[in-house]
Every structure is written in C-alpha cells, then in structure tokens.
N, C-alpha and C positions, 0 to 999 in steps of 0.2 A: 475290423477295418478302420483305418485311419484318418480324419478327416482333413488331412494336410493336403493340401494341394501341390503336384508335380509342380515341374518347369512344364511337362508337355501341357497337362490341363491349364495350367496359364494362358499359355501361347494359343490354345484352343478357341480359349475364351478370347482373346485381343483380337483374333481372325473374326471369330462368331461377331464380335462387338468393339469395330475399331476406332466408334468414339469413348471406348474405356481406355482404348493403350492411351487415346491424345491425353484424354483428364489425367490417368498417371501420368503421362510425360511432364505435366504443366504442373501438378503439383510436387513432383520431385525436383522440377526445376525451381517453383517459388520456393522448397526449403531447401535447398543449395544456397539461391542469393541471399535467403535472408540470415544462415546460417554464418555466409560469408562477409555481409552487412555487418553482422555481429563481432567475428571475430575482428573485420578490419576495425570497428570502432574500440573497441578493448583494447587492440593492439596499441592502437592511434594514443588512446588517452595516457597508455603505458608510456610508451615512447617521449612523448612530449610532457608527464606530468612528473616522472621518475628525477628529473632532473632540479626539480625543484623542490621536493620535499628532505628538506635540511633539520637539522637539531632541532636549532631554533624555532623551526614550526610547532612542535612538542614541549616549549619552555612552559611554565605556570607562568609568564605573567605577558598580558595582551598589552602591548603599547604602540603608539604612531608607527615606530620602524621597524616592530619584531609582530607581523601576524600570526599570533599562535591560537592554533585550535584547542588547548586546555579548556579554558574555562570556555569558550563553547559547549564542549562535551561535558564538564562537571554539571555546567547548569543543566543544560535537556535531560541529564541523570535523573537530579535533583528533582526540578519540574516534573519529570514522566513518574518518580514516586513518591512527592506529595501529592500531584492527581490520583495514583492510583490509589491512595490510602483512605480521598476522598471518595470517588466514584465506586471502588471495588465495593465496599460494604453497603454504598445506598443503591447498589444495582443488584447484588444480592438480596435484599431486605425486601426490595419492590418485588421482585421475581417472586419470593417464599409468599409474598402480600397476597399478592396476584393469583397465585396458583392454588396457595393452600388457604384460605381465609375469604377472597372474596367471591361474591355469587357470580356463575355465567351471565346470569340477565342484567345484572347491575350497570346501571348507567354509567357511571364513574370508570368500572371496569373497559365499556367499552369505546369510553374517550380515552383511555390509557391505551389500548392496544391500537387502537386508530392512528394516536397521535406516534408511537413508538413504530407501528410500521412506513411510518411516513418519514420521518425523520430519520430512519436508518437507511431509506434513498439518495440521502443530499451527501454528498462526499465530504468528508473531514475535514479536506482543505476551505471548505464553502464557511463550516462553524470556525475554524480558525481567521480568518482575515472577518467576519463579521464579528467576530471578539475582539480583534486587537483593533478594528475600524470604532467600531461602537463604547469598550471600556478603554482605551487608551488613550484614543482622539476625541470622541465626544464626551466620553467622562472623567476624561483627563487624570486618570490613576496612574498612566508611565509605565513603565512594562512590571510586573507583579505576578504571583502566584493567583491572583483573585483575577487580573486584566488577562490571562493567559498567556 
C-alpha cells in the first residue's frame, strides 16, 4: 500500500479540519506574492539596468567619466586570495592544534572554543566596517591588504 495521499483523502481531511484548508490557502498565497515580489524585482532591475551597461563599463581603466567596474573586481580578486593564503593555513593549523594536540581540560583550549563560538555569531559585515573604522580611520593605514 501506498502512502500517497488521494485528491479524495485530502478533501476528507480539509472538511474533518477546515482550519488546515485556511493555513494552506494562506501559505500558498504568501508564496505566490513573494514569488511574484521576486520576479517583479528581477524584472524591474533588468528593464531599467540593461540599458546602461555599455563597453565602457568593462574598460581596465577607472577614471572621473568612464566608471568601470575592472579594477573593482581585479582588486576584491586580489584581496579575497591574499586573505585566503593568510587565513586558510592559520585556520587549518589551529583546527589540527585544537583537535589533535591539545588536552579537553585545558584552559587555553577552552577560551579558544568560547572565544571561536562567539565570534562566529557576529556577521562579517560587523568585522569589516570595525576594520576599515578602526585600521583605516583610527590608524590611518588608507585602504591596504593589512587595513582590510
């Protein structure tokens, strides 16, 4: 026997229970709008953005009358793997530290896991603007690999 449900046992069940048909009706209707939300925004940005994205947006070089997104994107390249080249292996190394080498009870150990479950709460954007706040503006490095 099959455990799919008819059309008829559906219908059985919405009579037996016709505050289930309302909550399907309601939630079939929020993912309609929001589906619809969706696609009219997509549309929206198409329509309106399409028109503007010329050569010149894609030139290599950024100047007062030509905004190109090049060297934008060369750098975030750039920056995202010099970071990783730094962080990938000292996040690995800590990990193998952590697991294979130091003790359960140890003290050290369990301000590392305290501090790392804590700080993986705070959303990335929160560390990035207290970087560029902090190394840019208050310690006046100017945008860098080290100021983030």
């Amino acid at each position: 026997m099959s455990n799919k449900m008819t059309f008829g046992d559906k219908f059985r069940t919405y009579l037996k229970h016709p505050g289930s048909f309302i909550v399907m009706l309601l939630v079939m209707l929020a993912s309609i709008i929001t589906f619809a939300v969706l696609i009219f925004l997509i549309a929206y940005i198409l329509i309106n953005g399409l028109p503007h994205i010329t050569p010149s947006l894609f030139s290599l070089e950024y100047t007062s009358e030509n905004a190109s997104v090049v060297p934008a994107l060369v750098n975030t390249i750039i920056m995202t793997l010099l970071s990783l080249l730094i962080a990938v292996p000292f996040g690995i190394f800590s990990a193998i530290f952590l697991v294979e080498y130091a003790s359960r009870g140890n003290k050290f150990v369990e301000v590392i896991r305290l501090t790392t479950e804590t700080l993986s709460g705070i959303p990335s954007i929160v560390y990035g603007l207290f970087g560029m706040l902090f190394f840019v503006n208050a310690l006046g490095w100017g945008f860098s690999l080290l100021a983030g």
